[in-house]
N, C-alpha and C positions, 0 to 999 in steps of 0.2 A: 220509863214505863211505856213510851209512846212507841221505843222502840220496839221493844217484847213485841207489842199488840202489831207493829207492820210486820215483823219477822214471820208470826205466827199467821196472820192472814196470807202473808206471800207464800210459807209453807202450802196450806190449802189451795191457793190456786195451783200452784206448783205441781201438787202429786193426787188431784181430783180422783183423774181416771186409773191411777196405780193402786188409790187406795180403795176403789172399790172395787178392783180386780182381785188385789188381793185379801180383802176382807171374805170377798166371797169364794174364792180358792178353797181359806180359812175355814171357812164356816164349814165347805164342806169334807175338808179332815175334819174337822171334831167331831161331824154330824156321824160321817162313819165311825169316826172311834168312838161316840155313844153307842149305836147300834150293833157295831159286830167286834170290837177290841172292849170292851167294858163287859160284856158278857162272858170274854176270857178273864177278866180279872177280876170280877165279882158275883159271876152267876146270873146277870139278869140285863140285860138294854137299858141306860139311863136315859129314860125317856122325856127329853126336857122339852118336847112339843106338846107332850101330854099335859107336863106341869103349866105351863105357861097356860096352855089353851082353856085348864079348868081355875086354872087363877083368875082371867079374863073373863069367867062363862061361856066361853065356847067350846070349838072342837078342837080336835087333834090337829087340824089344817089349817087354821087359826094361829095353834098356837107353835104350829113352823113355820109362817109366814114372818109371824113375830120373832120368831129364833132369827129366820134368814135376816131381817128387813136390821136388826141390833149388830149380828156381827159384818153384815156389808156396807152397814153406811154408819150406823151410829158409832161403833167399836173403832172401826179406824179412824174416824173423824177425831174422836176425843185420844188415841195413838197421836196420832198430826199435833195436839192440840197441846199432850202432856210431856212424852219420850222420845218424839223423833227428832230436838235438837239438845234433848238436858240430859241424854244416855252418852257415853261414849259408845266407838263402833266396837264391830261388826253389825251391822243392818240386824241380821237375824236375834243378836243379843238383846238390842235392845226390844223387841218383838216380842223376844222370851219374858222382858221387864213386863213390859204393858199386859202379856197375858197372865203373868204371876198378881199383879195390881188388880186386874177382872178377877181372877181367882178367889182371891179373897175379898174381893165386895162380895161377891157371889156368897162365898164360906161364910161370913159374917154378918153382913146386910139381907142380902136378898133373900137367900133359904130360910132363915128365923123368919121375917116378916112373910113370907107366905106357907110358912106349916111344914116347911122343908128341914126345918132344926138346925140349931150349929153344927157348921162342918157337915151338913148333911145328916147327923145323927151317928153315925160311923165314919172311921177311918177308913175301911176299905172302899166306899164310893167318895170319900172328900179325897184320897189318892189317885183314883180315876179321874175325880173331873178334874186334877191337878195337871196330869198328864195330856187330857186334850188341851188344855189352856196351854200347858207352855207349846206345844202343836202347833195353836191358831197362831201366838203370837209369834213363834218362829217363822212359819210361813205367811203372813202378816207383815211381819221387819222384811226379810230377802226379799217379798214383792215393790214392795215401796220402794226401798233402797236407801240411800243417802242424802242426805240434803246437797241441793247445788252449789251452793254459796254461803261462804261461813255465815 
């Protein structure tokens, strides 16, 4: 166990500044494909600063500061923490894991506990945010890259 716990801390020091590079790359493909590719695929902007911001009590600015501040440091933190040595490669695959894993906390967890409904209430936006996820997490994995040392 003592292992695990040094491998996993020396991951983190390792890819600090990769991972919120690429977290925030991430963030901001999805942020576009909420905004201007989800509009092609279901008619409307999935506005998840809005959601956030009026979950919290605040505003729309609020609640994408909250979107940025989860997928640039929290998101990849817990990537480092879950998939970037228990996936096999390619970088980007396992990226793709860890954005499928957000997916469905998001689909299951988080949209029921705030008014969002399972799966979003429909399929056609729980396949959209399915599509920015695997996104983030593909660009996400490629940025990071590989671990150094088995």
């Amino acid at each position: 166990m003592t292992r695990i716990v040094e491998q996993v801390a020396a991951d983190v020091m390792e890819r600090p500044l990769r991972a919120v590079l690429g977290g925030f790359a991430a963030t901001i493909m999805l942020t576009l494909m909420m905004y201007f590719a989800a509009p092609m695929m279901i008619g409307k902007p999935m506005d998840i600063a809005a959601h956030l911001g009026a979950m919290m009590g605040g505003s729309w600015t609020v609640g994408m500061i909250v979107h940025f501040v989860l997928g640039t440091v929290l998101f990849p933190l817990g990537y480092l923490l879950v998939t970037y040595r228990s996936m096999p490669e390619p970088a980007w695959l396992k990226g793709i894991v860890w954005g499928l894993i957000l997916w469905l906390t998001a689909m299951i967890v988080v949209m029921p506990l705030t008014g969002g409904g399972f799966f979003m209430g429909a399929m056609p936006p729980a396949v959209a945010s399915l599509v920015g996820h695997i996104v983030y997490g593909a660009v996400l994995g490629a940025f990071i890259g590989l671990p150094d040392h088995p």
